[in-house]
N, C-alpha and C positions, 0 to 999 in steps of 0.2 A: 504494500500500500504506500503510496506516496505522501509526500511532506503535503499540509496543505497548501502550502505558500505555492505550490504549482496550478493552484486551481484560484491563485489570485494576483499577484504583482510577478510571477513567475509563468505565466501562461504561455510565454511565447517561447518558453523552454520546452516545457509542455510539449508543443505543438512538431517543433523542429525534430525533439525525439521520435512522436509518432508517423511522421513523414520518414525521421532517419530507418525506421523500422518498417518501414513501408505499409503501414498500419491505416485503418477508419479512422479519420481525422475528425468526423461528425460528431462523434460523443463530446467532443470538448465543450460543445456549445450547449449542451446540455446539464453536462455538469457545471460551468461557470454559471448557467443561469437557478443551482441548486443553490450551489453556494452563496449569490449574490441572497437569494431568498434566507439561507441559513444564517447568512452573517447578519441581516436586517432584522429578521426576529430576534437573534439576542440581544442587539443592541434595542429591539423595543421592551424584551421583556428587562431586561436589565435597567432601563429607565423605569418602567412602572414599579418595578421591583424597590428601587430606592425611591422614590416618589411616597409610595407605603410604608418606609421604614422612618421616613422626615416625619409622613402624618404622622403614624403612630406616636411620634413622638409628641407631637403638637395637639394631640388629641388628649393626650394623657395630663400633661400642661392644662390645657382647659378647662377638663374636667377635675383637678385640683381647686382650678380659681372658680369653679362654680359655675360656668360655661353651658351653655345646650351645643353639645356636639352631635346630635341627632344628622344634621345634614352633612357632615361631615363624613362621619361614620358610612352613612348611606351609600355616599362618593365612592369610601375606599372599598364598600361591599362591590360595587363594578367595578373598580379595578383587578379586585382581587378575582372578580369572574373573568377580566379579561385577562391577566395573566394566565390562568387557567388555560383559556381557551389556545395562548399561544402556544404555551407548553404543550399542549395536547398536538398544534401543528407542527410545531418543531420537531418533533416526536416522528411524525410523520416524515418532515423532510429529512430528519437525520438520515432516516432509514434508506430512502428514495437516494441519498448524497455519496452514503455506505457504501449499497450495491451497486453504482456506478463506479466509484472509485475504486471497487472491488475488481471492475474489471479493466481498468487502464494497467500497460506494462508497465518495468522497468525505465526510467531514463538511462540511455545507452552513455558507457563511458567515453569520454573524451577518445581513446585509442582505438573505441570500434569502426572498422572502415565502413566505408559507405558500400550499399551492394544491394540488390534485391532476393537474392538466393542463393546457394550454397555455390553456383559455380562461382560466385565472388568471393570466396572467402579467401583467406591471406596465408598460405604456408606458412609458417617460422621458419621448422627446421625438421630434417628429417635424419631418421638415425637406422644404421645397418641397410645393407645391400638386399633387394630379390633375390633370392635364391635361382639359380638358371637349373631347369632340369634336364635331364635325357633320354626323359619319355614326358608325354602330356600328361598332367598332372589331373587328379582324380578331383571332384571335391568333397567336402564332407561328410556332406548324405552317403556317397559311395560308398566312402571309404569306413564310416562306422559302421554301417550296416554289413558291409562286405567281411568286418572285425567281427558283428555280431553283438558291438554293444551301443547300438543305437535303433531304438526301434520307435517309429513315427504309428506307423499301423494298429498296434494293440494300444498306444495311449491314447490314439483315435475313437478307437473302441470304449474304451474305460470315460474318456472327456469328451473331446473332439478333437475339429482341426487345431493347430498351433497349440499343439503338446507333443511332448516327447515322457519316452522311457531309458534313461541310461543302465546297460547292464554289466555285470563283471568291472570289467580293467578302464571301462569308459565311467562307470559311477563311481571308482573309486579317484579316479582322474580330477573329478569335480568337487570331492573330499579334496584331496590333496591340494588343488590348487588352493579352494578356502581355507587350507592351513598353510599353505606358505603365503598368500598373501596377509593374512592377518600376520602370521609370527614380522615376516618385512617391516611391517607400518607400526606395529608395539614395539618392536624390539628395538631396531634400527633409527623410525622417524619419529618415534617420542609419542605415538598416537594411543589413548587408551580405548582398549577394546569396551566394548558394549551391547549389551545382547537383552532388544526389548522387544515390546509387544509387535507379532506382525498385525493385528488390526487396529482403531484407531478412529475417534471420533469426528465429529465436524469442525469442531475448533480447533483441533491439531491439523487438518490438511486446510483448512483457512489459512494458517498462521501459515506457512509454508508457500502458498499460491496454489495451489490445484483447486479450491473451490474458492468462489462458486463458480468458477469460469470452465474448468475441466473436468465435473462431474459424469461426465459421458465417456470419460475415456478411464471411469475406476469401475472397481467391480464395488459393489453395493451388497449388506448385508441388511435388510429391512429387519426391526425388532420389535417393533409394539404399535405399527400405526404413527407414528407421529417421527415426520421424520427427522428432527432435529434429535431425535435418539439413534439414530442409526449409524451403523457400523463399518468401515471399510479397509477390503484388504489394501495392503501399502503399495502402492507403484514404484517406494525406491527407499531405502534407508534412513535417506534424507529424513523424512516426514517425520517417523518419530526419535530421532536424535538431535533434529532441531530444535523440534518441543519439549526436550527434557528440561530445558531455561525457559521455558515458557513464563508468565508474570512472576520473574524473579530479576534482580538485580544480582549483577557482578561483579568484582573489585578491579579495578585493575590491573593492580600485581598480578592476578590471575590468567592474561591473557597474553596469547592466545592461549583458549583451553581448544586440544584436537582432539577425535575422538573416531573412531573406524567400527563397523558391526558390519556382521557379513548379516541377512536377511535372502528369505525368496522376495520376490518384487511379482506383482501382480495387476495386469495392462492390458485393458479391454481392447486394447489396437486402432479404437472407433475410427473410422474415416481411412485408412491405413488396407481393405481390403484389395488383392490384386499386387500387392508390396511383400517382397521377399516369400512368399508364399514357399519356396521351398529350403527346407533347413531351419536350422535355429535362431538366425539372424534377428525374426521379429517374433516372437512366441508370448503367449498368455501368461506362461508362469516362467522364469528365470530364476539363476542365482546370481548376487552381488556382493563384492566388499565396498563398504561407500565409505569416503573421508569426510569429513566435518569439524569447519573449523568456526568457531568464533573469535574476534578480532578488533583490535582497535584500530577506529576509523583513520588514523595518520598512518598505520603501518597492512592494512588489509590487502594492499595491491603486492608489496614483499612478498605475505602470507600467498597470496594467490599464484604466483612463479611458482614457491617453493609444492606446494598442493599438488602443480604439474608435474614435476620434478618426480615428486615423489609417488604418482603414478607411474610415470614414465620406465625407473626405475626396474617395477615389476615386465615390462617389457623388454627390457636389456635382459632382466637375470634370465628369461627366458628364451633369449635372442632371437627375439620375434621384431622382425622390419616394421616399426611406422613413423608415423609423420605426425608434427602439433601444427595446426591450423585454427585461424583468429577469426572468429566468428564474424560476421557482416553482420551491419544491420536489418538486413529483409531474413537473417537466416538465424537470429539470436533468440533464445528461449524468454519466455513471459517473464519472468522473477527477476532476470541474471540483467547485473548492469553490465560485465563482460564475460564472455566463454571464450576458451580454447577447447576445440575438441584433439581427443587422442586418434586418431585411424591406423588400427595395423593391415598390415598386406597380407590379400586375401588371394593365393596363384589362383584359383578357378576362374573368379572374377577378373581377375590382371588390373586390379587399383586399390584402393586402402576402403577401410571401411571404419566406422565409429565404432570405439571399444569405450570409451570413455570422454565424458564431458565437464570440463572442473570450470564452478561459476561463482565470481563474486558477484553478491546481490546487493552488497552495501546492503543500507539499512532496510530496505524493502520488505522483507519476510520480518526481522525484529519490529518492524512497526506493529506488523499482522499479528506479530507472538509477544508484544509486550517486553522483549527483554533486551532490559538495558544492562549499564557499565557505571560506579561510580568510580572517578578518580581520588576523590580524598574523604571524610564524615563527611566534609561540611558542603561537597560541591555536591552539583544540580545532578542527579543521573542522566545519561545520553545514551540515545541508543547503539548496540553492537554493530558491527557488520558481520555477516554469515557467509558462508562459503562452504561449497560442496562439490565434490569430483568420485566418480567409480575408480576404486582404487582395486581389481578394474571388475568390468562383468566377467561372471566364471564362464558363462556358455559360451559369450562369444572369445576368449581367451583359449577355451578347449577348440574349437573349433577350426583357431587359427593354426592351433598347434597340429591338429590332425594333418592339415592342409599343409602348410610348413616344409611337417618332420618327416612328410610322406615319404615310403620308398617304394621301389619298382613295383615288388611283390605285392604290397596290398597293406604289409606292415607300415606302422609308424616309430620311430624314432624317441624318445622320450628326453626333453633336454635339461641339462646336465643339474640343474639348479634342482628339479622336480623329482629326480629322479631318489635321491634319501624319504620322500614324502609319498612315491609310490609305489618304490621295493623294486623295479623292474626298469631296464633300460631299453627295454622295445614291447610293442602292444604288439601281437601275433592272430591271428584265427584260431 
């Protein structure tokens, strides 16, 4: 959620971001004419409000000195209806001001380039060579299936489409990478591990960004008819480790606090039909390690390098080729004042694909989540900045790896970092 000052002497900030994001410019005029209404009722009720607190006084006065305050009196019984009556509209426009604001993005940072979609986005830098093979390389679907521990069919059966079943050496694969990425980011990058609830209410994925604006794309657990009680699986780790600060304040000293959980994530695809349709690429249920950092606002862009870095990282140890690429504005996520996505290289396809996406939101989500930062007893709390990267997805990591490590035969490879966490240095039939 945004400062309000964007929706008043900052508007033309406002505007420029949702042009930079190539976004509906029309809400604005909407919400400006909430606010203008929002800001004029206070200041009306807040004059009648002191208005009544003079009388009283004056009234109290009179009726000492023996006074008929009858008409007086009278006076301040309509004021005090009309304040009422404001209150009760304020009430109203609050609401109406809420869920508009609810659904404006991020203001894009200063370094996000301009661009309408993803083929604008900006390289950085890319790390480790393609692999040349010498023979045409299988892809995943093939080649698990051809192992035997990848089966699309029977979890079709059991769910539907965009599920899978890992079996043997392939499920133990997807153990293992979740334990070597977690041991990396506790051990190594200082991150504490976390292991909370996968579902999760409606104030937690408010505070976050997913509602009310992306309600369609989570899966929904209805519990009693009323649906401000309902339940929902998580789409990403993010959600409830960001909430775990939810209306709490934090010290200073304390920051950055980071913090990693591996979770399944659960993603209704909405809109996405006819996309990746084959392999695990886009699937309903996944596994993830996610980072999460909170931050203070002078040093959150440091924090956001190092975040990458520290995904990255897991890539080397398993010397899988990708690239970091700088998000565009027509191609940057709702929440995020900047992303870098991670893309490792995929031979089937012959290009990189998203494995990971690390976003500083600035203050955005802590508006949503209430949590701030004080720097001494005596000063004003301010809000955190948040930030969040896949440190990385398991499935699409295994995948890559399948792809990768492939050899002639039909075997894969298992490399070298993975292999104390899997017992074995080649997957077989």
């Amino acid at each position: 959620m945004l400062d309000s000052k964007y929706f008043g002497e900052k508007i033309g900030v406002l505007l420029a971001a949702l042009k930079k994001r190539n976004a509906d410019v029309s809400l604005v005029d909407e919400i400006r004419v909430k606010a203008e209404r929002r800001k004029h009722s206070i200041q009306e009720t807040e004059k009648l409000k002191a208005l009544r607190n003079q009388a009283s006084q004056e009234i109290a006065a009179a009726k000492k000195a023996g006074q008929n305050v009858e008409a007086r009196v009278a006076e301040m019984r309509e004021v005090g209806d009309r304040i009422k009556i404001l209150d009760e509209e304020l009430r109203a426009v609050e609401e109406d001001f809420r869920r508009l604001a609810y659904s404006l993005p991020n203001i894009p940072h200063a370094s996000v380039p301009e661009g309408k979609g993803p083929e604008e986005n900006v390289e950085v830098r890319r790390w480790g060579e393609p692999r040349k093979f010498a023979f045409e390389p299988r892809d995943h679907v093939t080649l698990g299936e051809g192992l035997g521990i990848l089966d699309f069919d029977r979890a079709a059966k059991i769910t539907g489409a965009r599920f899978s079943i890992l079996r043997g050496a392939g499920a133990r694969m997807e153990r293992a990478l979740m334990n070597f990425m977690l041991d990396v980011h506790t051990r190594e990058h200082g991150y504490e591990e976390m292991w909370t609830p996968f579902m999760v209410n409606r104030k937690t994925l408010t505070g976050t960004g997913q509602l009310p604006k992306f309600e369609g794309d989570l899966f929904k657990i209805p519990r009693d008819g009323n649906a401000e009680n309902d339940y929902f699986l998580i789409p990403t780790a993010e959600v409830p480790v960001t909430n775990v600060f939810r209306d709490e304040v934090l010290e200073a000293k304390d920051l950055p606090v980071r913090m990693t959980a591996y979770t399944p994530c659960f993603r209704s695809e909405a809109g996405s039909y006819g996309k990746d349709t084959r392999g695990l690429i886009r699937q309903h249920q996944f596994d993830k390690v996610e980072l999460v950092k909170f931050a203070h606002p002078d040093t959150s862009y440091d924090e956001h390098e190092t975040l990458v870095r520290d995904a990255e990282v897991i890539l080397q140890r398993l010397e899988l080729p990708y690239r970091v690429v700088n998000l565009c504005g027509g191609d940057i996520g709702f929440g995020a004042a900047k992303c870098y996505d991670i893309e490792v290289w995929i031979p089937s396809q012959k290009t990189y694909r998203e494995i990971s996406s690390c976003s500083n939101f600035e203050d955005f989500q802590a508006r949503r989540a209430n949590i701030k930062f004080r720097s001494g007893p005596s000063d004003k709390p301010r809000f955190v900045h948040t930030l969040n990267g896949s440190g990385l997805a398991i499935g699409r990591t295994w995948l890559a790896i399948l792809e990768n490590f492939q050899q002639e035969d039909g075997s894969v490879a298992v490399p070298r970092a993975l292999r104390p966490y899997l017992g074995v240095d080649k997957i077989s039939k």
